[in-house]
Backbone of each chain as ProteinMPNN parsed JSONL, in Angstrom:
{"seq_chain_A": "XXXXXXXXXXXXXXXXXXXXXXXXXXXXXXXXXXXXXXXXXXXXXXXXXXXXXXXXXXXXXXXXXXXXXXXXXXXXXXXXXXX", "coords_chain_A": {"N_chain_A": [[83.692, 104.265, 97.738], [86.109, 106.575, 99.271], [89.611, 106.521, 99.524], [93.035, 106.832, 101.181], [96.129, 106.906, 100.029], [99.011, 106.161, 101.066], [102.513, 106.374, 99.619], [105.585, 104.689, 99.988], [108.862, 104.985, 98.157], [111.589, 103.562, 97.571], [114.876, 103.42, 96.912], [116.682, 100.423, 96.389], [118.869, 98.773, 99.188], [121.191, 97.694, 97.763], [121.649, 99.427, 96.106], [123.252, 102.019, 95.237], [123.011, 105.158, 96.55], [123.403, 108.109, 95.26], [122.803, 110.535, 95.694], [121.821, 110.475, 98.482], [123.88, 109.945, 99.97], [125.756, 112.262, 99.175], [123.984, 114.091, 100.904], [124.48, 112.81, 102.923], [127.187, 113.945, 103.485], [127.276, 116.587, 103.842], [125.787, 116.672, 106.009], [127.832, 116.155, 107.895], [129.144, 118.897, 107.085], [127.548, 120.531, 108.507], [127.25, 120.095, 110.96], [126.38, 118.273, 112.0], [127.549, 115.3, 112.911], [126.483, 113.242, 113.886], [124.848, 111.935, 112.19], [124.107, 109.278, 109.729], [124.073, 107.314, 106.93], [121.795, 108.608, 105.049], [118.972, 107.802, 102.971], [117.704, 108.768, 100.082], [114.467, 108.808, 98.695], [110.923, 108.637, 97.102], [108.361, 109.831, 98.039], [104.619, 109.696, 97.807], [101.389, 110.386, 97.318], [97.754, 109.96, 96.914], [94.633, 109.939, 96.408], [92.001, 107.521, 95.813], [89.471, 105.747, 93.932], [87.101, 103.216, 95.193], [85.629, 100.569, 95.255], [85.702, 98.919, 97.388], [88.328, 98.191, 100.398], [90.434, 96.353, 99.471], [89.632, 96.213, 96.692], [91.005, 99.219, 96.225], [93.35, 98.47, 97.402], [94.584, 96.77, 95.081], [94.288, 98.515, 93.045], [96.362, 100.535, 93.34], [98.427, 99.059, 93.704], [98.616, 98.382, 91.21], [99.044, 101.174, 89.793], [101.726, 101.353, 91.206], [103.341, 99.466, 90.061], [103.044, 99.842, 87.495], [103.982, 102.967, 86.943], [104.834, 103.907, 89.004], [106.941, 103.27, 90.358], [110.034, 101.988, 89.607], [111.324, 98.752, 89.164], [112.841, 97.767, 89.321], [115.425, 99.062, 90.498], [114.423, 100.098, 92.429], [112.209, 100.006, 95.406], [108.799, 99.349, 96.784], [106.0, 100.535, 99.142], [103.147, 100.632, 100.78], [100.228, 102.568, 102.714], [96.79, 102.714, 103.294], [94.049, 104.536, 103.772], [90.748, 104.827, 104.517], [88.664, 107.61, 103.614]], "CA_chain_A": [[84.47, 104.787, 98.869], [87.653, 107.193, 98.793], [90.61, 106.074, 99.799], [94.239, 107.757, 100.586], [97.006, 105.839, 99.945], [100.874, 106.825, 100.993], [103.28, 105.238, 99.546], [106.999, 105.139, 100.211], [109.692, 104.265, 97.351], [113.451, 103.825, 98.321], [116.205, 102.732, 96.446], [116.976, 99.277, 97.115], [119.351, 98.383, 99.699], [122.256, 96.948, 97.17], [121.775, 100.253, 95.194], [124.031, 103.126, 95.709], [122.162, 106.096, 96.417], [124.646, 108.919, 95.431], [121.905, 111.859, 96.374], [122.0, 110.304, 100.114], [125.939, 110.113, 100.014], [125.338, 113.786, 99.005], [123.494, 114.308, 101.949], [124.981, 112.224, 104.8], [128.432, 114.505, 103.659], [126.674, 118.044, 104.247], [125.271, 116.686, 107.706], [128.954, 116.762, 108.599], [129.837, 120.259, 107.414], [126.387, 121.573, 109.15], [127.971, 119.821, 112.59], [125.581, 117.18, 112.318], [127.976, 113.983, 112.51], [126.002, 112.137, 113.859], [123.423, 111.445, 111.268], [124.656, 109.275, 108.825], [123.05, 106.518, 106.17], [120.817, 109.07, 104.563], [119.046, 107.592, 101.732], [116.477, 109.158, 99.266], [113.083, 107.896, 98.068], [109.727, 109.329, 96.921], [106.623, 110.239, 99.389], [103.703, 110.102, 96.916], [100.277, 110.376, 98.007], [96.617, 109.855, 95.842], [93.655, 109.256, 96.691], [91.687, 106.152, 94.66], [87.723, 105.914, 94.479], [87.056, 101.979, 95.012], [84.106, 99.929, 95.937], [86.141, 98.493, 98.659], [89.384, 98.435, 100.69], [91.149, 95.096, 98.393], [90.157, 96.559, 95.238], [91.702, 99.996, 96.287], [94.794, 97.987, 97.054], [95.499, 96.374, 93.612], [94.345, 99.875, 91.571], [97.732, 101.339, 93.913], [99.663, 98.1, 93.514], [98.804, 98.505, 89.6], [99.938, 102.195, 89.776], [103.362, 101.518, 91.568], [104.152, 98.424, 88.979], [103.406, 100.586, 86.112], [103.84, 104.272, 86.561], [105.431, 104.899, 90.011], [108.069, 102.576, 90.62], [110.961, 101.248, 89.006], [111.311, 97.844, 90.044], [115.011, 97.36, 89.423], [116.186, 99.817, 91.29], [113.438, 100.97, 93.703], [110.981, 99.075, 95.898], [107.765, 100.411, 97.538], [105.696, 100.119, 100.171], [101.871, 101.968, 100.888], [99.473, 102.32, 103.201], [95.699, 102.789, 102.529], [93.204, 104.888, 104.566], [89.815, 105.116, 104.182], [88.284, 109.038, 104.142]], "C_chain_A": [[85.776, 105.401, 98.388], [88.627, 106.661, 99.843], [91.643, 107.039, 99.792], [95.349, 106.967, 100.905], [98.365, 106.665, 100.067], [101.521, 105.956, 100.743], [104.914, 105.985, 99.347], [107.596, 104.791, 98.997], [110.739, 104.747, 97.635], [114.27, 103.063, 97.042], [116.891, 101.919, 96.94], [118.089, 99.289, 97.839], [120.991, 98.107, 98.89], [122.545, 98.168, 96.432], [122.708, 101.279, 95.727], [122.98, 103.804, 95.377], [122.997, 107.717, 96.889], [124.033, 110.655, 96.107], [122.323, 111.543, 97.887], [123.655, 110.124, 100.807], [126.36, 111.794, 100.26], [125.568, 114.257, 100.482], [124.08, 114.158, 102.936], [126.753, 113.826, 104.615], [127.904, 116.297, 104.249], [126.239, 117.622, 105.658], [126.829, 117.069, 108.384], [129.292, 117.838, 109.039], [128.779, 121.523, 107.768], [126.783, 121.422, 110.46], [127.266, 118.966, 112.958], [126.118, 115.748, 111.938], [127.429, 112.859, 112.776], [124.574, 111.578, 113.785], [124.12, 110.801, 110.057], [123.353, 108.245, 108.179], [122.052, 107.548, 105.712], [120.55, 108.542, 103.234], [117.51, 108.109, 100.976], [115.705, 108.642, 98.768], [111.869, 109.399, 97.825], [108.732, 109.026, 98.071], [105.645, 110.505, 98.092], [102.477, 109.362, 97.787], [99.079, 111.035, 97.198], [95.933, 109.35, 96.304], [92.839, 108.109, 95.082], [90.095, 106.118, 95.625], [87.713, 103.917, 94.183], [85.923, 101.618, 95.764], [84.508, 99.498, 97.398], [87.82, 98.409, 98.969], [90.545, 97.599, 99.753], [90.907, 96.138, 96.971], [91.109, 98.271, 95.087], [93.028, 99.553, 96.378], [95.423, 98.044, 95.842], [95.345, 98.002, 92.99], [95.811, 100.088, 91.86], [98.564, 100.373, 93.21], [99.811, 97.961, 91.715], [99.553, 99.901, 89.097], [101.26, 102.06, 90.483], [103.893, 100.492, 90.483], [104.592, 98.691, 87.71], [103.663, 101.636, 85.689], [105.115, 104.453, 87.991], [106.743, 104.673, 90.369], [108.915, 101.929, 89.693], [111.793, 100.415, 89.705], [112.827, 97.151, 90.035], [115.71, 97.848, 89.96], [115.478, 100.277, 92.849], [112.435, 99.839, 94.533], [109.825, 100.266, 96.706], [106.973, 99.524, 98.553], [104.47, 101.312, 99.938], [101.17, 101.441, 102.067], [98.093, 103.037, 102.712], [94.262, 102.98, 104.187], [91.897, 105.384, 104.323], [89.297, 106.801, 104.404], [86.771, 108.716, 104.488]], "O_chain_A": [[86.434, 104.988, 97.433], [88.25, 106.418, 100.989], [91.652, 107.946, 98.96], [95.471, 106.406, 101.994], [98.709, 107.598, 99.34], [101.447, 104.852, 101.283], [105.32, 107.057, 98.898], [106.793, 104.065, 98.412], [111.008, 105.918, 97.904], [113.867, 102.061, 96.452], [117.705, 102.215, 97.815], [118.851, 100.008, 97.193], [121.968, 98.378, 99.588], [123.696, 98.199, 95.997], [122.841, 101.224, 96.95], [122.175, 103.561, 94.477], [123.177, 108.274, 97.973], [124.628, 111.545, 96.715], [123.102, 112.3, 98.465], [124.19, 110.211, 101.912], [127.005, 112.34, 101.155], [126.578, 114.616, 101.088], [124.293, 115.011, 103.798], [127.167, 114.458, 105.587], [128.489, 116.894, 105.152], [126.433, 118.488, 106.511], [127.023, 117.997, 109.17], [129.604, 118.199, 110.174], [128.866, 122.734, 107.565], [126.742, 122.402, 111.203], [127.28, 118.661, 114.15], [125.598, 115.042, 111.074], [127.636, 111.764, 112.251], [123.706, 111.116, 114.526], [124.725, 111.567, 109.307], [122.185, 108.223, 108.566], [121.006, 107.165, 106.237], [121.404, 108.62, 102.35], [116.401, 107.776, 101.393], [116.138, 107.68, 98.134], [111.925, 110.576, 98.181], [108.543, 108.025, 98.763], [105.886, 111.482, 97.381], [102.461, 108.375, 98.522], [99.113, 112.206, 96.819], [96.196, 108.244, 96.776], [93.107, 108.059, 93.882], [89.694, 106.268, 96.78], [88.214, 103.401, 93.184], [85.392, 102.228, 96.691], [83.801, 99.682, 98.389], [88.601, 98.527, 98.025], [91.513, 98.24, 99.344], [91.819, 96.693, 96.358], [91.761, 98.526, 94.074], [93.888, 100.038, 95.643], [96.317, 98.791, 95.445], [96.328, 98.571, 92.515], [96.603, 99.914, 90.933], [99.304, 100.695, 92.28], [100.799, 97.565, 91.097], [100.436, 99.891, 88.24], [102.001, 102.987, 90.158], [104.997, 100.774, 90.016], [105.553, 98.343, 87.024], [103.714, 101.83, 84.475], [106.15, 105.1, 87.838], [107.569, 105.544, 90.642], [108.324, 101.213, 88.885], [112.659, 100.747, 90.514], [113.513, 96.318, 90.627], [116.813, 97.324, 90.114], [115.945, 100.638, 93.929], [112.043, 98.833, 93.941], [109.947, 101.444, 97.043], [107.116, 98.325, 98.795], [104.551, 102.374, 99.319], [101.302, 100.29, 102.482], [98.178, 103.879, 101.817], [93.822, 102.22, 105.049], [91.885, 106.523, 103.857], [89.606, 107.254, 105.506], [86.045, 109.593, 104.956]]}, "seq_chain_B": "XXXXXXXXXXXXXXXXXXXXXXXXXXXXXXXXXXXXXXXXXXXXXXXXXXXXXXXXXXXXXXXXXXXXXXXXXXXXXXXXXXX", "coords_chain_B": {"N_chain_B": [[122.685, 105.852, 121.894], [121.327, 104.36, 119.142], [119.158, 105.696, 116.556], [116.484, 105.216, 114.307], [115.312, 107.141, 111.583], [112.467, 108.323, 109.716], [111.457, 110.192, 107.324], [109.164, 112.401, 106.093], [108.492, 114.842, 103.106], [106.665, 117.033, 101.952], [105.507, 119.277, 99.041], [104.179, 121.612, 100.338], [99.996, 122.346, 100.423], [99.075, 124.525, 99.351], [100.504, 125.111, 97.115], [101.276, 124.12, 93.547], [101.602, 121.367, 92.403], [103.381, 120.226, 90.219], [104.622, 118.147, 88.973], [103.092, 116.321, 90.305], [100.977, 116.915, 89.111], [101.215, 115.661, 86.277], [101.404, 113.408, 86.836], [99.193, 111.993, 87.738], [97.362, 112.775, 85.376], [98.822, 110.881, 83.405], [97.597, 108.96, 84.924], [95.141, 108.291, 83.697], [95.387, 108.033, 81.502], [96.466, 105.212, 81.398], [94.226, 103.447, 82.736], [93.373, 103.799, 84.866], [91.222, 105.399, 86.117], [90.368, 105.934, 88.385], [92.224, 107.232, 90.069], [93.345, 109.901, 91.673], [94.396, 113.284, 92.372], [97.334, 113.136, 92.876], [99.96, 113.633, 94.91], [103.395, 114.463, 94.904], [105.962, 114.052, 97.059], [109.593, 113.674, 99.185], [110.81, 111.048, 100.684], [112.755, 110.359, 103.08], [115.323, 108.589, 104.895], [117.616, 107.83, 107.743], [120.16, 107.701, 109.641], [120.654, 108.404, 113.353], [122.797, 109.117, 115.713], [122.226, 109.186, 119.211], [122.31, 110.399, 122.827], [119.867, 110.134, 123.831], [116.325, 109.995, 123.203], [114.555, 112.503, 122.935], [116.735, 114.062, 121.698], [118.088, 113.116, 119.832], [115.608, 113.289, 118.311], [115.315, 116.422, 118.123], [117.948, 116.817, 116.84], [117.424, 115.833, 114.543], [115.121, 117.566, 113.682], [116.593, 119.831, 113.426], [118.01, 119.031, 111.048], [116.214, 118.907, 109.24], [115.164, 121.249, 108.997], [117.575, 122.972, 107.99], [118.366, 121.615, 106.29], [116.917, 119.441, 104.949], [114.734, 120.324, 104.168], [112.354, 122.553, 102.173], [110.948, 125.236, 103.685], [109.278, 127.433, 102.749], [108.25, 126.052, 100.902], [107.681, 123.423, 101.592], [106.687, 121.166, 103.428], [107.313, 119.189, 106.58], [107.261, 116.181, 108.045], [107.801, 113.406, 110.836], [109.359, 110.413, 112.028], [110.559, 108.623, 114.649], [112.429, 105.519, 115.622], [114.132, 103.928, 117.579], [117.052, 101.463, 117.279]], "CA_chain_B": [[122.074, 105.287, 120.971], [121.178, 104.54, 117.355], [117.595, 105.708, 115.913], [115.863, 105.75, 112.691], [114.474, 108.507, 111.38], [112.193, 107.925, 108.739], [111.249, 111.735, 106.969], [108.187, 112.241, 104.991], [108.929, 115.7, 103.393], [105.531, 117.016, 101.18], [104.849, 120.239, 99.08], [102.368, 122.141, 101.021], [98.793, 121.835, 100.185], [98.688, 125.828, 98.672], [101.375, 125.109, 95.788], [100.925, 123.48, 92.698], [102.659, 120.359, 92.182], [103.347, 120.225, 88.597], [105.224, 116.394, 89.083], [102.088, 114.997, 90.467], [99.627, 116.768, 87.996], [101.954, 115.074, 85.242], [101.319, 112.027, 87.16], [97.955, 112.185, 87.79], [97.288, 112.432, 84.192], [99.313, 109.573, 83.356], [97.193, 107.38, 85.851], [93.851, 108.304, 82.968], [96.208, 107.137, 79.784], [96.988, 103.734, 82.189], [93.374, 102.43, 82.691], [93.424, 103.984, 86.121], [90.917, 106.906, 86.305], [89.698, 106.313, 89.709], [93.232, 107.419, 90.992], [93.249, 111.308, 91.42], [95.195, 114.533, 93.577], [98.8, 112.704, 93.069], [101.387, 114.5, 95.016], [104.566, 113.618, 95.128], [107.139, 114.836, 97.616], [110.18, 112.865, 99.65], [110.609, 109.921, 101.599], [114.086, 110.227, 103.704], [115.336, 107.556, 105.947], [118.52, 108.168, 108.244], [120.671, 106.741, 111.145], [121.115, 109.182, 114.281], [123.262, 108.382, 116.852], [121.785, 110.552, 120.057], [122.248, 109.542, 124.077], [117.988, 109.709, 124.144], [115.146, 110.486, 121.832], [114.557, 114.076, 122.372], [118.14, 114.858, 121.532], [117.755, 112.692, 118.241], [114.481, 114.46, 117.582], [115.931, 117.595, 118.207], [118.848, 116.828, 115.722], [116.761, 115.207, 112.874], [114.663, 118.815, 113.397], [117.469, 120.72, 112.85], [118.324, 118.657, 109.791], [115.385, 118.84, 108.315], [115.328, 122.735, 108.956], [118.349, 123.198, 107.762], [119.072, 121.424, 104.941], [116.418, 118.911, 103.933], [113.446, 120.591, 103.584], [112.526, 124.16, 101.925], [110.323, 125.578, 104.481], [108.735, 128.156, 102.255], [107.428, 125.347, 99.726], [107.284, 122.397, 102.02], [106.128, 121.058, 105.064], [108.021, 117.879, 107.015], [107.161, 114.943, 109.223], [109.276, 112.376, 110.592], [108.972, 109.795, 112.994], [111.963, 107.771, 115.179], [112.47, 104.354, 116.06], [115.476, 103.049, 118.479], [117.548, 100.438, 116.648]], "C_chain_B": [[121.847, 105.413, 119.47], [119.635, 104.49, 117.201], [117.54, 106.116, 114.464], [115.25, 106.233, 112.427], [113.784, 108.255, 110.304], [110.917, 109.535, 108.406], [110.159, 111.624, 105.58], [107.954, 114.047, 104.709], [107.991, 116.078, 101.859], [105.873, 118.491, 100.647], [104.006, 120.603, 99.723], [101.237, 122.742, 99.863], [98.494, 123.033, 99.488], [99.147, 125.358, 97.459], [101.072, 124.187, 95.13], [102.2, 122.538, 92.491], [103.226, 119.858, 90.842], [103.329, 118.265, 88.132], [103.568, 115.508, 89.215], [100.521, 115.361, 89.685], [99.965, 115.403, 86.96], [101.192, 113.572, 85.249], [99.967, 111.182, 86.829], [96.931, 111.798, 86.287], [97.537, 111.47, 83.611], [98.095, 108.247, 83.658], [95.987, 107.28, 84.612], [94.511, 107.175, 81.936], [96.832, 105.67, 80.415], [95.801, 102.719, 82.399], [92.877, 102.9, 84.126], [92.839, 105.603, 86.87], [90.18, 107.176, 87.402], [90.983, 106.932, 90.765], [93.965, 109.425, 90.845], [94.079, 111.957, 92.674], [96.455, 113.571, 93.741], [99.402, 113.77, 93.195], [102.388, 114.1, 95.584], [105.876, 114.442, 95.803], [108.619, 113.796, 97.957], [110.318, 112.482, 100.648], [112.503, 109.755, 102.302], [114.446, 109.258, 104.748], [116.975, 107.956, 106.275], [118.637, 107.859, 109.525], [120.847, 107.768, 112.329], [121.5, 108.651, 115.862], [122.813, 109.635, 118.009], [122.362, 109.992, 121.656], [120.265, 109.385, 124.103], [117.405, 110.481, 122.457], [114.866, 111.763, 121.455], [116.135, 114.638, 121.6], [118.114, 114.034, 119.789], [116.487, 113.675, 117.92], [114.684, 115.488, 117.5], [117.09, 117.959, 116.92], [117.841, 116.546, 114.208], [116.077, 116.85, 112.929], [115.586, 119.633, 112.788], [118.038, 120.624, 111.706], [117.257, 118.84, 108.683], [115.318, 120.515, 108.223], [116.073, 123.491, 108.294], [118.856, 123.214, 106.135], [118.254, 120.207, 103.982], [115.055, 119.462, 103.238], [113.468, 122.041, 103.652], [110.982, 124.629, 102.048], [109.31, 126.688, 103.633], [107.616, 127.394, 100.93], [106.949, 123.9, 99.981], [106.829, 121.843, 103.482], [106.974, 119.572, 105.444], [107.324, 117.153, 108.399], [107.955, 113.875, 109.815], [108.858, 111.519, 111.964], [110.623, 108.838, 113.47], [111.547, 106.792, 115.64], [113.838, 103.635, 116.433], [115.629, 101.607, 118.028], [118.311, 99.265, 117.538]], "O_chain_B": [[122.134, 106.379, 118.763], [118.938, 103.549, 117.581], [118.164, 106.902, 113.75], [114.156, 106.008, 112.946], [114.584, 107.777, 109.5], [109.907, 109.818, 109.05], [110.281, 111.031, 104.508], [107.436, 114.716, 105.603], [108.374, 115.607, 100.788], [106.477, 119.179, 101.47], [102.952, 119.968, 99.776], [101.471, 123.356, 98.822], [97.495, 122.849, 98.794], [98.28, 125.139, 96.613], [100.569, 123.229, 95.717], [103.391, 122.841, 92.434], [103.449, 118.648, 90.831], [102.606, 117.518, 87.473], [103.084, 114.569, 88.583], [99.482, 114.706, 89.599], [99.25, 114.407, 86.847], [100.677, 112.883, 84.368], [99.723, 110.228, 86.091], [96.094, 110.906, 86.149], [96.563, 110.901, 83.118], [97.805, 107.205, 83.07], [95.726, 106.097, 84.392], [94.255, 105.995, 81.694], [97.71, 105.105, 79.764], [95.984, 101.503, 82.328], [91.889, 102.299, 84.546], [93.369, 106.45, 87.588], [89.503, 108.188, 87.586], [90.815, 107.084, 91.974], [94.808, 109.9, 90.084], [94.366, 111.352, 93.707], [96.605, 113.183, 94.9], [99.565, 114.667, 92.368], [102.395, 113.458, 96.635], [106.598, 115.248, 95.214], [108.877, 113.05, 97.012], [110.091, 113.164, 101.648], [113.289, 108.955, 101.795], [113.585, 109.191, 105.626], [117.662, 108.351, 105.333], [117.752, 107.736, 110.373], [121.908, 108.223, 111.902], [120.867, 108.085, 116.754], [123.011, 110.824, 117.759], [122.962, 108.924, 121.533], [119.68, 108.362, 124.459], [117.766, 111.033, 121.418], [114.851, 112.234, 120.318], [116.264, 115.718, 121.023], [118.132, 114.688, 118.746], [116.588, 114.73, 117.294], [114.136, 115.904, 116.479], [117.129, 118.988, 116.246], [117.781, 117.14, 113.132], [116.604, 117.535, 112.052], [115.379, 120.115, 111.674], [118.549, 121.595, 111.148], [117.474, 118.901, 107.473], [115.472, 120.948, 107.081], [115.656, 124.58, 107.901], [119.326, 123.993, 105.306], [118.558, 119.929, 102.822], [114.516, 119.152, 102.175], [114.063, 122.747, 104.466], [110.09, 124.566, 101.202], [108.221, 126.656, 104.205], [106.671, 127.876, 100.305], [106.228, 123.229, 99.242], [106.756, 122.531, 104.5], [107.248, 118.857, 104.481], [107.003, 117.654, 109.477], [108.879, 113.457, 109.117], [108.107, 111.987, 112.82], [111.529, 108.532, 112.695], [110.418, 106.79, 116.13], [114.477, 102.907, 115.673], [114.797, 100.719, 118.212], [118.793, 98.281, 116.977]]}, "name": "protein", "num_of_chains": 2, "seq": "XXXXXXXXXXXXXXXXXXXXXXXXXXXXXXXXXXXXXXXXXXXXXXXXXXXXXXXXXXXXXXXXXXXXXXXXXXXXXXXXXXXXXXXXXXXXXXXXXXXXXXXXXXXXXXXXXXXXXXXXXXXXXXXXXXXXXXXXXXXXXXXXXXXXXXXXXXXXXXXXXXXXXX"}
Protein backbone atom coordinates (compact mmCIF):
# COMPACT_ATOMS: atom_id res chain seq x y z
CA UNK A 1 0.00 0.00 0.00
CA UNK A 2 1.09 3.77 -0.70
CA UNK A 3 0.94 6.03 1.73
CA UNK A 4 1.31 10.08 1.96
CA UNK A 5 2.64 11.36 4.84
CA UNK A 6 2.80 15.36 5.82
CA UNK A 7 4.82 16.26 8.18
CA UNK A 8 5.26 19.54 10.01
CA UNK A 9 8.73 20.62 11.72
CA UNK A 10 8.87 23.85 13.91
CA UNK A 11 11.42 25.15 15.94
CA UNK A 12 10.86 24.40 19.42
CA UNK A 13 9.04 26.70 21.54
CA UNK A 14 12.24 27.79 23.88
CA UNK A 15 14.12 28.37 20.54
CA UNK A 16 14.41 31.73 19.06
CA UNK A 17 13.31 31.72 15.65
CA UNK A 18 15.09 34.85 14.18
CA UNK A 19 13.52 34.15 10.42
CA UNK A 20 9.91 34.54 12.21
CA UNK A 21 11.14 37.75 14.15
CA UNK A 22 12.08 38.66 10.52
CA UNK A 23 8.75 38.16 9.52
CA UNK A 24 6.37 39.24 12.31
CA UNK A 25 8.56 42.88 11.74
CA UNK A 26 7.63 43.19 7.87
CA UNK A 27 3.86 42.34 8.78
CA UNK A 28 4.08 45.73 10.46
CA UNK A 29 5.62 47.76 7.65
CA UNK A 30 3.01 45.93 5.09
CA UNK A 31 0.11 47.41 7.70
CA UNK A 32 -0.44 44.10 8.93
CA UNK A 33 -0.06 44.70 12.87
CA UNK A 34 -2.00 42.55 13.74
CA UNK A 35 -0.30 39.35 12.94
CA UNK A 36 2.30 38.71 15.18
CA UNK A 37 4.26 35.35 16.63
CA UNK A 38 5.26 34.20 13.20
CA UNK A 39 7.39 31.25 13.44
CA UNK A 40 9.07 29.12 10.64
CA UNK A 41 9.18 25.35 10.11
CA UNK A 42 9.37 22.86 7.21
CA UNK A 43 6.15 21.34 5.24
CA UNK A 44 7.66 18.14 3.80
CA UNK A 45 5.64 15.67 2.11
CA UNK A 46 6.63 11.75 0.71
CA UNK A 47 4.93 9.21 -0.02
CA UNK A 48 6.17 5.56 1.64
CA UNK A 49 5.19 2.05 0.04
CA UNK A 50 4.32 -0.18 3.28
CA UNK A 51 2.49 -3.35 3.86
CA UNK A 52 0.42 -1.55 6.32
CA UNK A 53 -0.59 1.72 8.03
CA UNK A 54 1.98 1.04 11.57
CA UNK A 55 4.77 0.00 9.51
CA UNK A 56 4.36 3.18 7.27
CA UNK A 57 4.44 5.07 10.52
CA UNK A 58 7.87 3.98 11.93
CA UNK A 59 9.63 4.05 8.11
CA UNK A 60 8.43 8.23 8.57
CA UNK A 61 9.24 8.26 12.28
CA UNK A 62 12.75 6.64 11.15
CA UNK A 63 13.06 9.35 8.40
CA UNK A 64 12.31 12.42 10.73
CA UNK A 65 14.89 10.94 13.58
CA UNK A 66 17.50 10.52 11.04
CA UNK A 67 17.36 12.71 8.01
CA UNK A 68 14.54 15.29 8.51
CA UNK A 69 14.63 16.61 11.83
CA UNK A 70 16.95 18.00 14.16
CA UNK A 71 15.92 17.01 17.43
CA UNK A 72 17.56 19.73 19.47
CA UNK A 73 16.22 22.37 18.01
CA UNK A 74 13.17 21.25 15.98
CA UNK A 75 10.28 18.91 16.77
CA UNK A 76 7.83 17.27 14.29
CA UNK A 77 4.70 16.11 13.87
CA UNK A 78 2.99 13.94 10.57
CA UNK A 79 0.10 12.71 9.40
CA UNK A 80 -0.33 9.56 7.21
CA UNK A 81 -2.91 8.98 4.42
CA UNK A 82 -3.52 6.12 2.65
CA UNK A 83 -3.76 6.63 -1.53
CA UNK B 1 -10.23 38.04 18.73
CA UNK B 2 -7.06 35.95 18.64
CA UNK B 3 -6.67 33.07 15.84
CA UNK B 4 -4.09 30.74 14.70
CA UNK B 5 -3.12 30.47 11.50
CA UNK B 6 -1.28 27.55 10.73
CA UNK B 7 0.30 28.02 6.75
CA UNK B 8 1.33 25.13 4.72
CA UNK B 9 3.22 26.91 1.84
CA UNK B 10 4.40 24.04 -1.09
CA UNK B 11 6.35 24.37 -4.46
CA UNK B 12 3.85 23.69 -7.08
CA UNK B 13 3.61 20.30 -8.50
CA UNK B 14 5.19 21.64 -12.24
CA UNK B 15 8.70 22.78 -10.67
CA UNK B 16 11.45 20.80 -9.73
CA UNK B 17 12.32 20.68 -6.23
CA UNK B 18 15.94 20.21 -6.15
CA UNK B 19 15.86 20.16 -1.86
CA UNK B 20 13.57 17.25 -1.90
CA UNK B 21 15.29 15.31 -4.83
CA UNK B 22 18.53 15.73 -2.54
CA UNK B 23 16.38 14.32 0.06
CA UNK B 24 14.81 11.73 -1.54
CA UNK B 25 18.07 10.29 -2.42
CA UNK B 26 19.33 10.45 0.95
CA UNK B 27 16.24 8.34 2.18
CA UNK B 28 18.07 5.15 -0.43
CA UNK B 29 21.75 5.72 1.36
CA UNK B 30 19.53 5.48 4.96
CA UNK B 31 17.95 1.96 4.53
CA UNK B 32 14.75 3.67 3.51
CA UNK B 33 13.97 2.95 -0.19
CA UNK B 34 10.34 2.59 0.12
CA UNK B 35 10.18 6.43 0.86
CA UNK B 36 9.94 8.36 -2.54
CA UNK B 37 8.58 12.08 -4.31
CA UNK B 38 10.03 14.14 -1.10
CA UNK B 39 8.99 17.68 -1.33
CA UNK B 40 9.77 19.99 0.90
CA UNK B 41 8.18 23.41 1.22
CA UNK B 42 7.04 25.63 4.55
CA UNK B 43 5.17 25.17 7.54
CA UNK B 44 4.18 28.82 9.05
CA UNK B 45 2.29 29.26 12.20
CA UNK B 46 1.04 32.87 13.32
CA UNK B 47 -1.17 34.82 15.85
CA UNK B 48 -3.94 37.19 14.19
CA UNK B 49 -5.81 39.34 16.12
CA UNK B 50 -9.21 39.97 13.85
CA UNK B 51 -12.97 41.01 15.34
CA UNK B 52 -14.26 37.51 13.28
CA UNK B 53 -12.84 34.83 11.08
CA UNK B 54 -13.37 36.14 7.68
CA UNK B 55 -11.50 39.29 8.52
CA UNK B 56 -8.55 37.06 9.95
CA UNK B 57 -8.80 34.93 6.84
CA UNK B 58 -8.84 37.77 4.77
CA UNK B 59 -5.66 39.20 6.53
CA UNK B 60 -3.60 35.90 6.74
CA UNK B 61 -4.56 35.94 2.65
CA UNK B 62 -3.14 39.03 2.17
CA UNK B 63 -0.06 37.96 4.09
CA UNK B 64 0.51 35.16 2.45
CA UNK B 65 0.04 37.08 -0.96
CA UNK B 66 2.08 39.52 -0.12
CA UNK B 67 4.91 38.53 1.50
CA UNK B 68 5.00 34.86 2.43
CA UNK B 69 4.55 33.03 -0.44
CA UNK B 70 6.02 33.44 -4.18
CA UNK B 71 2.99 32.94 -6.18
CA UNK B 72 4.77 32.17 -9.41
CA UNK B 73 6.69 29.08 -7.75
CA UNK B 74 4.33 28.23 -4.98
CA UNK B 75 1.03 27.48 -4.02
CA UNK B 76 -0.42 28.15 -0.15
CA UNK B 77 -2.90 26.68 2.28
CA UNK B 78 -3.71 27.66 5.64
CA UNK B 79 -6.20 26.87 8.03
CA UNK B 80 -7.51 29.06 11.39
CA UNK B 81 -8.35 28.16 14.74
CA UNK B 82 -9.85 30.76 17.49
CA UNK B 83 -7.61 30.80 20.56
Amino acid sequence: MNFKAEIDIMPLEAILDPQGKAVTQSMGNLGLNEISNVRIGKHITLMVDASSENEANEKVDTACKKLLCNLIMESYTFTLTAQ
